[in-house]
ZAMAR-199393 format. One record per residue (C-alpha): residue in three letters; x, y negated, z negated. Coordinates in pm, whole numbers, plus 50000, padded with zeros to 5 digits. Each point is the difference from the previous one (the first is absolute). Last residue first. Example, Ala and Ser with C-alpha at 12.3 -4.5 7.8 and 13.67 -1.06 7.14 Angstrom:
# residues 2
SER513675010649286/ALA498635034449934/
***
This chain:
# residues 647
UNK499304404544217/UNK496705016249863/UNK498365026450166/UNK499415024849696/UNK496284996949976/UNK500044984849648/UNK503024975450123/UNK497964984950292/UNK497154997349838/UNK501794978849696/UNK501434978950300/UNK496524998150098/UNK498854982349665/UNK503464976050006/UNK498554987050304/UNK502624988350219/UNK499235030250255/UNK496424990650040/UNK500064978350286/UNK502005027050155/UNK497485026549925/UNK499075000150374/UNK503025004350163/UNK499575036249875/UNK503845011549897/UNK500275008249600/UNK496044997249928/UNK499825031850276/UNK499805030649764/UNK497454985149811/UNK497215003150240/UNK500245038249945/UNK497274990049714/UNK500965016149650/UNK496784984549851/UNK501844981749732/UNK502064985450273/UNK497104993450240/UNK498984979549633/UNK502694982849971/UNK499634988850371/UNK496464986049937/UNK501184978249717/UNK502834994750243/UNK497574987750235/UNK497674976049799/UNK503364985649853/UNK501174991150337/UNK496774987550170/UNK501454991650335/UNK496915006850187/UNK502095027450183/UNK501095015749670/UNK496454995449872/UNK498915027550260/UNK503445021649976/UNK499175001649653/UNK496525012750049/UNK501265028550234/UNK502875010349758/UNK497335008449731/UNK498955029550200/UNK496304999349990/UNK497485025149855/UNK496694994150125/UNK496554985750075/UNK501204968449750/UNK503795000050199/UNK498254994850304/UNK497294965849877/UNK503954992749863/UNK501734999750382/UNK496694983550118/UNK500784971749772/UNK503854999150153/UNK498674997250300/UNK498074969049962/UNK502884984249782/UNK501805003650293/UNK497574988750245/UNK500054965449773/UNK503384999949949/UNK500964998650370/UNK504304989449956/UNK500825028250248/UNK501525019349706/UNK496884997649800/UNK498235016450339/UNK502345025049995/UNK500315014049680/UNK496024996949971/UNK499905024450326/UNK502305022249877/UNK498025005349702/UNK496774999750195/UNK500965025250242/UNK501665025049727/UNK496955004049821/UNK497845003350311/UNK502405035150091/UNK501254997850316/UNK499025005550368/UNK497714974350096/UNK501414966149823/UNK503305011150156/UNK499884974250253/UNK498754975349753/UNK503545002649824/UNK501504995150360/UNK498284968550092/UNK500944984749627/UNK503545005950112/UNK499954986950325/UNK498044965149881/UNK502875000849729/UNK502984994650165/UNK501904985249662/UNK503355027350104/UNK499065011149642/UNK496295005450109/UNK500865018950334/UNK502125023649843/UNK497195009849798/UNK497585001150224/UNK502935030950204/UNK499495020449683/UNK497065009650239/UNK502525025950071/UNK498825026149713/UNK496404997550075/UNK500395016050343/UNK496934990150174/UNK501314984750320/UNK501695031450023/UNK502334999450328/UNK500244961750025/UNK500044997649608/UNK503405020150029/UNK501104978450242/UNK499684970049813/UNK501555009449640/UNK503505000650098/UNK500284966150216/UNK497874979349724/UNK502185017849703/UNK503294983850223/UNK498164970050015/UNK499235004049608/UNK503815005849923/UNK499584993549564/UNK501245034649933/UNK496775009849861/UNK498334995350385/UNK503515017850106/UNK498935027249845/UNK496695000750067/UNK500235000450374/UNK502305039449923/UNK497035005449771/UNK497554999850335/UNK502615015950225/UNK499985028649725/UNK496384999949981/UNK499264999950406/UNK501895028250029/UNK501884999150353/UNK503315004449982/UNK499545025949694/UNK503925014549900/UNK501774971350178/UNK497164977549803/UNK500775017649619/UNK503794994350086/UNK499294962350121/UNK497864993949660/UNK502995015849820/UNK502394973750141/UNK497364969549989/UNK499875014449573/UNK503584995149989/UNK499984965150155/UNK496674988849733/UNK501385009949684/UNK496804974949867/UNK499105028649747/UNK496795007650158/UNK502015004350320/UNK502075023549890/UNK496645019949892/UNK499084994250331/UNK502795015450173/UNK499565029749787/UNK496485001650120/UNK500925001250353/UNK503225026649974/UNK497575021749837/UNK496924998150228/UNK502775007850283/UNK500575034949847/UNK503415010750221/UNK502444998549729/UNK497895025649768/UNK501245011349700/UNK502554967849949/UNK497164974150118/UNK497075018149704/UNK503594994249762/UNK500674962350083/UNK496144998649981/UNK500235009849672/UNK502964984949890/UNK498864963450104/UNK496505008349832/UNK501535011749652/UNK502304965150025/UNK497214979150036/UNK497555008249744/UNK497204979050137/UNK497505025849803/UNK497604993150240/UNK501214991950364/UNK503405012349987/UNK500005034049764/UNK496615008550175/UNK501844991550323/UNK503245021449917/UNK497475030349895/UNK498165002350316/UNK504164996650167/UNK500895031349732/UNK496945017150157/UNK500274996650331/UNK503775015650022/UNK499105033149815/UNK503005010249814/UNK498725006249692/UNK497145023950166/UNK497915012449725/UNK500734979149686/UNK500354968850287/UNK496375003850111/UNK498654999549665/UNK501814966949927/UNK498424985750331/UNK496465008549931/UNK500484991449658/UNK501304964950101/UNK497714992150236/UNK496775011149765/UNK501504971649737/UNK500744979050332/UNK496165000450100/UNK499164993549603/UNK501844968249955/UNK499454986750385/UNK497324974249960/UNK498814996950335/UNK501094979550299/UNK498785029850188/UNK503545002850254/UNK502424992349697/UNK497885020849750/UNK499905029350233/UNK504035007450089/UNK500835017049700/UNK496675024350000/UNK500945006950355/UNK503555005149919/UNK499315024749707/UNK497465018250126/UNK501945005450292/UNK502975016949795/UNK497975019749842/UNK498635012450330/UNK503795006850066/UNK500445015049681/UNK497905033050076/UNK500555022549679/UNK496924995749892/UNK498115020050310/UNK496374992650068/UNK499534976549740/UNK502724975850151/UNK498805005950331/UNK496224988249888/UNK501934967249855/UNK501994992950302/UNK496804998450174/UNK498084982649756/UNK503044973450005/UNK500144997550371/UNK495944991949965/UNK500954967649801/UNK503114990550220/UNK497795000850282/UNK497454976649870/UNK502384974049823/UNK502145000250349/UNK503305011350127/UNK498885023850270/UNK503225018649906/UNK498155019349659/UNK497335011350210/UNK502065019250198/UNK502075012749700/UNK497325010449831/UNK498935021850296/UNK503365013749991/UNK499445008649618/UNK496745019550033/UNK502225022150258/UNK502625004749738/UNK497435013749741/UNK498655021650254/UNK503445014150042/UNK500585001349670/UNK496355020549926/UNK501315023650297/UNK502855009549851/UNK503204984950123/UNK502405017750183/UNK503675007649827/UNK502294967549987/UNK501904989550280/UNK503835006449926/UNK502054968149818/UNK502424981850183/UNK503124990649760/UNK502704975850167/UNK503615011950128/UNK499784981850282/UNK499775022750303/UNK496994981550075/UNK499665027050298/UNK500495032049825/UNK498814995549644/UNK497114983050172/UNK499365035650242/UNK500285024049688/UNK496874980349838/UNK498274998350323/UNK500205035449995/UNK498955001849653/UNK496824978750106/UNK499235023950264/UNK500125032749767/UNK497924978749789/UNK497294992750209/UNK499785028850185/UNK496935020549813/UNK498184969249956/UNK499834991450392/UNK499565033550066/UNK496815005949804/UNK498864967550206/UNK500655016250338/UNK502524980250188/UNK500904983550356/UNK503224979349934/UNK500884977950351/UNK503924988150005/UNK501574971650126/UNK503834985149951/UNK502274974250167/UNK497514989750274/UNK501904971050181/UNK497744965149972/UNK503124982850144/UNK499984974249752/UNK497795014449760/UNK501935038849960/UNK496815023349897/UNK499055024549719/UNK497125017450057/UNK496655016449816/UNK497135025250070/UNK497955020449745/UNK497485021750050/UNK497955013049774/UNK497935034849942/UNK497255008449767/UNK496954985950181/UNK502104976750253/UNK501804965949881/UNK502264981650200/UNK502864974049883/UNK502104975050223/UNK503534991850033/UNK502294970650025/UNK503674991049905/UNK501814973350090/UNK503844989950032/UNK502154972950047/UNK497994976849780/UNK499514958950008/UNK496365000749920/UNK498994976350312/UNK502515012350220/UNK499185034649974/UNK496674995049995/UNK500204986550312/UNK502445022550151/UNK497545028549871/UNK497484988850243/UNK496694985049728/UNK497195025550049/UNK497664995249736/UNK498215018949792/UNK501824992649678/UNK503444974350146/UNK499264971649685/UNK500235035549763/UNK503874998850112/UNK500204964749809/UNK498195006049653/UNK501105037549926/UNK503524992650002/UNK502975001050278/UNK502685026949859/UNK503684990250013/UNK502785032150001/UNK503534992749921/UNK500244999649628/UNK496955010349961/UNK500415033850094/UNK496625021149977/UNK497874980249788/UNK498744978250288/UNK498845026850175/UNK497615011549661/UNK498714969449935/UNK499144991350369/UNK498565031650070/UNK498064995349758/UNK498564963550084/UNK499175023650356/UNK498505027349821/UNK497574976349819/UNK498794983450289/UNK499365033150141/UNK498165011249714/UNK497664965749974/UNK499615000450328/UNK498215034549922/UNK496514983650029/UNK500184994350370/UNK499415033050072/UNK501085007250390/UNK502855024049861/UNK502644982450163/UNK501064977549770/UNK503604985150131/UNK502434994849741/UNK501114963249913/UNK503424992850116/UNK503135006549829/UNK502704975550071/UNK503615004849920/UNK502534977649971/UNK504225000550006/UNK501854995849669/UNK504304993750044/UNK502165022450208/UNK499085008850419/UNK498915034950077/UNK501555018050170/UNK501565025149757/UNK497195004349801/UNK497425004550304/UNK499235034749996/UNK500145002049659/UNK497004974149976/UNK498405016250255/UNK499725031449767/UNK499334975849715/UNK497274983850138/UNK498215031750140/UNK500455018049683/UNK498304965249792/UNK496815002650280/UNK499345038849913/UNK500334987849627/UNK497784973750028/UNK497405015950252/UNK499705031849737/UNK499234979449721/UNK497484981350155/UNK498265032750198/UNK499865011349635/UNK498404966749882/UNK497025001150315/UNK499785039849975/UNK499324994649648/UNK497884973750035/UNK497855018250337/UNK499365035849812/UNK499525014550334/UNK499064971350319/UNK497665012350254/UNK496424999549814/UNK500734957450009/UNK500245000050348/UNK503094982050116/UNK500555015950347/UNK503494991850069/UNK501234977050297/UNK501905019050243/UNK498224992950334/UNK498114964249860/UNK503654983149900/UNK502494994349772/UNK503075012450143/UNK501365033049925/UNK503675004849905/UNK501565029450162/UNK501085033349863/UNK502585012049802/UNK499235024649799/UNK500845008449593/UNK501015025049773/UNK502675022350175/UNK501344968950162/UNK500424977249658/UNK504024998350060/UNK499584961150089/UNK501684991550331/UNK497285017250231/UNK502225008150251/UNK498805006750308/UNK500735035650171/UNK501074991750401/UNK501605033150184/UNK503174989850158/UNK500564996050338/UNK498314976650276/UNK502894978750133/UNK499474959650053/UNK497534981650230/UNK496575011449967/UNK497414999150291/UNK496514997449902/UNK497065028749995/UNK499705006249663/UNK496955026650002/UNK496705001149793/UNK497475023849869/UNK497575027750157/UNK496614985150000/UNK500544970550273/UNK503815003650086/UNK500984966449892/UNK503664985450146/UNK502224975949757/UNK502814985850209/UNK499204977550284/UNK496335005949968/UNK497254996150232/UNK496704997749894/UNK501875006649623/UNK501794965450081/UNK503044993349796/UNK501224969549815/UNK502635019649868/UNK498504987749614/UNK496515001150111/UNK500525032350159/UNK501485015449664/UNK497214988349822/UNK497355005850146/UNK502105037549966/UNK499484999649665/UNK496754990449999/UNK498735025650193/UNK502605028849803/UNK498524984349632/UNK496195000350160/UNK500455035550122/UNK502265011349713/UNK497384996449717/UNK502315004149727/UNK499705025649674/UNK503185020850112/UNK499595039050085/UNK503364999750142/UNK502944978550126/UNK498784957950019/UNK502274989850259/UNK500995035650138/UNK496775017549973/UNK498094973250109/UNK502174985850332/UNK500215042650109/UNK495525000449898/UNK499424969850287/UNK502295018650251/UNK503014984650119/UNK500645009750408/UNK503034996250051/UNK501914972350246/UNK502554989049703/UNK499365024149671/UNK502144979649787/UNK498214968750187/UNK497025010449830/UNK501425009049666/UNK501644962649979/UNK496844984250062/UNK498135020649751/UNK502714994849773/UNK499454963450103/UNK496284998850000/UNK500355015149652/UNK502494971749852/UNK498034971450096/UNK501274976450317/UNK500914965549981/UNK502634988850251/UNK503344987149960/UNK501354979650261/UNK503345010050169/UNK498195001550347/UNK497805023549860/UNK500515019949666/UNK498295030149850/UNK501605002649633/UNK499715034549864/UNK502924997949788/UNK501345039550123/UNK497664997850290/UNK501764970750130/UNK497724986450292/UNK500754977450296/UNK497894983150249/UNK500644986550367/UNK499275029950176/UNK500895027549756/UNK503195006749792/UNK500335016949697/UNK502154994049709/UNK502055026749941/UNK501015017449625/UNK496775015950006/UNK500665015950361/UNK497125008550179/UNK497905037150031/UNK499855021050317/UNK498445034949896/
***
């Protein structure tokens, strides 16, 4: 049987293909083609002028009683191919059909025709997985979704999980060893983009969503040292779209990208991922995983080990890599799937979401005791709720702090809970040096957690050490490009830092994206020290629709008594206190009020008692511009010194 050379690349018309990197070229260029239409490709032109039957491209892509439907993958495939030769199947230069029987490379090939092609999978995992091509989302291979189809659907959804990260983590590090001598020194980036749902139910976003953030934990924790992840926040901006990868790979800064997709079936999955090359969009690594569920759980650890072995290997740097632990029962993996939902809710950001997050993480939390991630959750959501409600906070941060606490006794080296527990230590007990170590420590676990990186630089910023924190702010932002919230606090910074223009610049474009993103309407702020106050009052009534009344009225009053309009200031102010009888206020919102009418003591009565309160609007008297009137008040001084900010 004629077979081609692996260590030749091969030569037709004006294309060229290396079967050993699979990279088809033309004309020197690059071009895109999956890793099954190559093999496929490459098999075809193996068997130059033969007829290749249907079942021959089956059996050797996929091998043996395989859970694939090889008509649509073997149509689209070869789509594919002809697409990428620009071929004609009416009449083809290089890829004949013979209607019923299978297909035959008709092109001439420059170059001998000798040695019998076997690609390499790279990774060691060939008794236990296939290779097989990545399917495309569309109405030929989309899954039927019927609810009666899917087996035990949480555990399958938090064992598929498991399996995808590990699976995913081989493929990185076999590339990765591939590459260790070419590859350049110093920390290159890698984007994961959101998975691709392709069981037709929209109501497992949540899952996919939730495999992708993984993916980005678990990547990131590989090698550190020389391996960037992109967070959750930027390569969710790409979900359903289809954004060329030398876009995104311009616009996140990475060299590399991995994407994949997940399908359900009764009691069997299929699971699809690859690793590719941005610039040149070269296909490093692909694989296709078609499993029974009972497999899934039977190979988890074996896999895991191998992974294990394959670090030890690669890093070559003498540091610890634990095995995979055994497979979870089916309580923890219900427990974990409770916990991804959380964790959807929990990144929407708002009072509602954050609320239902919480039940979630609670359920998991009942559902296995051991799981510190959904402790972890607790904790952050519970942290971050008194600074979106304008609430009271004492008995929020009380839950926090348990949450986070518990989360630590299981899993002390759990990155999101030492950073839950740095905020708690910042924005309520304002003990300073317990919340510089602890996010020092959540950074040390995990390098790569951008949400890290962006509320350390806060916290420098809270204690006016502005260049460091426009350092950490500029890690957090290499790590996220496109997060609103870290772009946000990055305006912030130099808002406290006195540089309103430069503020101005930050804060724009992120309010030209989300017109309703609360945290860059900072931006009335700037415009009030800078004494353009038609702009600012214009943006406060901007955000009249979208947050709380409470908060409208106080910023409001600040603004108006800035402007020099007592009389709408005063109005304000009175529908700030007809509020505060229907409920609970945060002080800080009535002394912001008199603060803008220029009522001192009025507003450091108020103030003393946002202190009393434990209000996270003490964490700013150091830097906000507008305290300044304030600062030669012995009164704030005392502030200043109870909270722990003074010079």
């Amino acid at each position: 049987m004629a077979s081609v050379n692996i260590n030749e690349t091969i030569r037709f018309a004006d294309y060229e293909l290396n079967p050993q990197t699979y990279r088809l070229s033309r004309a020197g260029h690059t071009l895109r083609l999956e890793r099954i239409p190559t093999e496929i490709l490459i098999f075809l032109i193996e068997h130059k002028g033969e007829l290749v039957s249907r079942e021959q491209i089956a059996e050797k892509i996929w091998g043996k009683d395989v859970f694939v439907d090889t008509d649509n993958s073997i149509n689209g495939a070869v789509r594919k191919i002809r697409q990428a030769l620009r071929d004609d199947a009416e009449q083809p230069r290089f890829i004949q059909t013979i209607t019923g029987r299978g297909y035959r490379f008709v092109g001439d090939i420059a170059g001998s025709v000798s040695a019998s092609i076997t690609p390499s999978s790279g990774n060691g995992f060939a008794p236990m997985v296939s290779s097989t091509a990545l399917p495309q989302a569309s109405s030929d291979t989309a899954a039927d979704s019927s609810p009666q189809r899917w087996i035990q659907p949480r555990v399958l959804v938090a064992t598929t999980l498991a399996f995808v990260l590990l699976l995913l983590a081989a493929g990185w590090l076999a590339w990765s060893k591939s590459q260790k001598t070419s590859s350049p020194p110093g920390k290159f980036m890698l984007a994961v983009l959101p998975f691709e749902n392709l069981t037709g139910d929209a109501s497992q976003e949540y899952f996919n969503d939730g495999l992708t953030e993984e993916m980005i934990t678990q990547l990131g924790g590989l090698d550190p040292d020389r391996l960037g992840v992109i967070g959750r926040t930027s390569v969710m901006h790409y979900k359903g779209t289809r954004t060329p990868l030398d876009q995104i790979s311009r616009e996140l800064g990475v060299r590399y990208v991995l994407e994949g997709s997940v399908r359900r079936d009764g009691g069997k999955v299929r699971i699809t991922a690859q690793l590719i090359q941005s610039q040149d969009q070269t296909h490093l690594w692909a694989r296709e995983y078609d499993r029974e569920l009972i497999e899934l759980l039977a190979v988890q650890r074996e896999i895991a080990q191998e992974i294990a072995q394959e670090v030890q290997i690669t890093l070559g740097n003498g540091k610890s890599v634990q095995p995979g632990r055994a497979p979870l029962s089916t309580q923890e993996l219900e427990a974990y799937d409770l916990y991804l939902r959380g964790q959807y809710f929990l990144n929407q950001r708002n009072v509602p979401a954050m609320e239902e997050a919480i039940a979630y993480y609670q359920q998991a939390t009942v559902k296995d005791q051991r799981q510190a991630r959904a402790f972890a959750g607790i904790a952050h959501a519970y942290a971050l709720l008194g600074g979106y409600s304008g609430r009271p906070q004492r008995e929020d941060m009380a839950r926090a702090r348990a949450a986070a606490l518990k989360a630590l006794e299981i899993d002390g080296t759990l990155a999101e809970a030492h950073a839950a527990l740095a905020l708690i230590a910042q924005n309520y007990d304002w003990s300073w040096q317990v919340a510089e170590r602890e996010f020092r420590r959540a950074i040390e676990l995990n390098p790569n957690y951008a949400t890290g990186h962006q509320w350390y630089a806060e916290h420098l910023m809270w204690r006016g050490r502005f260049d460091e924190a426009l350092r950490e702010s500029e890690r957090a932002r290499q790590l996220d490009p496109l997060s609103l919230i870290i772009a946000a606090d990055n305006g912030a910074i130099f808002y406290y830092s006195r540089q309103y223009d430069r503020a101005i610049e930050k804060w724009h474009p992120v309010l030209q994206i989300d017109p309703q993103f609360v945290r860059a309407h900072l931006i009335e702020h700037a415009y009030i020290e800078k004494g353009r106050f038609d702009e600012a009052i214009a943006d406060v009534e901007r955000t009249r629709a979208f947050i709380p009344e409470r908060w409208y009225w106080s910023n409001i009053a600040y603004a108006y008594g800035r402007a020099n309009r007592p009389a709408d200031a005063h109005h304000a102010l009175q529908e700030l206190l007809r509020v505060g009888r229907r409920e609970t206020l945060d002080p800080r919102l009535l002394a912001w009020a008199y603060l803008g009418l220029g009522e001192k003591d009025k507003a450091l009565e108020w103030l003393e008692k946002a202190y009393a309160k434990h209000s996270d609007e003490m964490v700013s008297l150091k830097v906000n511009p507008g305290y300044d009137t304030l600062r030669g008040e012995p009164r704030f001084q005392v502030l200043l010194r109870r909270v722990g900010l003074e010079d």
